[in-house]
C-alpha positions as CSV (number, residue, x, y, z in Angstrom):
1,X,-47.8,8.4,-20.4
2,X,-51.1,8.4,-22.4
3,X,-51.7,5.1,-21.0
4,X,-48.9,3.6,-22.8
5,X,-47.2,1.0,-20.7
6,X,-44.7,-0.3,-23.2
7,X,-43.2,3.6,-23.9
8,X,-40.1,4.4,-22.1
9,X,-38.4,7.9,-22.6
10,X,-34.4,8.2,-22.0
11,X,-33.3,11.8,-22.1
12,X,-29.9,10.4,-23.4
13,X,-28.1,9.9,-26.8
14,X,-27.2,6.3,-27.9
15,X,-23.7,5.5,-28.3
16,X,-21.1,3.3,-27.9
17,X,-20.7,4.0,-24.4
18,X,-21.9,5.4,-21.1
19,X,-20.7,9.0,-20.4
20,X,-21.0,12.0,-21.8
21,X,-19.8,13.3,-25.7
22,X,-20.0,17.1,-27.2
23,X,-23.1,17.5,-29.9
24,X,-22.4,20.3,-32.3
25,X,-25.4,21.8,-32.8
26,X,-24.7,22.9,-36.5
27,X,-24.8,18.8,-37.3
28,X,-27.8,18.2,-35.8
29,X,-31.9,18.0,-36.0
30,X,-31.5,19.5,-33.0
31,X,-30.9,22.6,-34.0
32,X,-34.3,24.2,-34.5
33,X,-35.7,23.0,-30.9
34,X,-32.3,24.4,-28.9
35,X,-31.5,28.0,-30.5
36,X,-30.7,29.7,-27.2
37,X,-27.5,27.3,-27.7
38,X,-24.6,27.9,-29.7
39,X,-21.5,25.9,-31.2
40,X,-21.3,22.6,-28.7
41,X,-23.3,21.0,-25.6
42,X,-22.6,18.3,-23.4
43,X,-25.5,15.5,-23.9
44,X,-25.5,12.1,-21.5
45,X,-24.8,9.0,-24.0
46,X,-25.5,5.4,-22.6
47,X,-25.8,2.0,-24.1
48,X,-28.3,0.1,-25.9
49,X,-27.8,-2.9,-23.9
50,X,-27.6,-1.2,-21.2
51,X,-31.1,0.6,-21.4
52,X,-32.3,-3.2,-22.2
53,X,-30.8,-4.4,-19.1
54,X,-31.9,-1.9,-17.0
55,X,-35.9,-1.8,-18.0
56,X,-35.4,-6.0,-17.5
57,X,-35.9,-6.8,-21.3
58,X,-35.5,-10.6,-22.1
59,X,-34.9,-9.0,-25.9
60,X,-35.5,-6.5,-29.0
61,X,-37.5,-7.4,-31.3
62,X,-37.1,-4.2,-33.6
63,X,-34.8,-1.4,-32.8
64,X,-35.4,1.4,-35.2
65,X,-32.3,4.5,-35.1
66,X,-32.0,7.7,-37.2
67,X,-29.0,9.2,-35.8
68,X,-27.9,10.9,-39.0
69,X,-24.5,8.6,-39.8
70,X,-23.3,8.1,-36.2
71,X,-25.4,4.5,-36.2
72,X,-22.1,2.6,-36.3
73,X,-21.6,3.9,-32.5
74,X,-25.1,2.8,-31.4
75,X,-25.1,-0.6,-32.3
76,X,-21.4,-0.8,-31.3
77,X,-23.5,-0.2,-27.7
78,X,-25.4,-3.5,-28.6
């Protein structure tokens, strides 16, 4: 991806768990780029350690997160 070796893109939302949770779309950033959707859709979650563990990472060295108020759940995935 433009050369970058050290990018990796998850189609997932961080959380405190591997699955599956309901976004409401009226809560979200998201709104503007999905507005053929209405109310609720089903998003894949996963793990911060468990991305980290997949790509092989020995460690994070800065994990940056704007997940408007629901960073409690992300880094209880750490």
């Amino acid at each position: 991806m433009n050369g970058l070796n050290n990018v990796y893109i998850c189609n997932a939302a961080a959380s405190s768990e591997i699955g599956y949770a309901k976004l409401k779309l009226g809560e979200s950033s998201l709104t503007s780029y999905l507005k053929d959707y209405a109310g609720t859709i089903n998003v894949k979650t996963v793990t911060i350690d468990d991305v980290v563990t997949n790509l092989g990472l020995g460690c994070v060295d800065i994990l940056k997160v704007d997940v408007e108020g629901y960073g409690f759940n992300v880094f209880k995935g750490c």
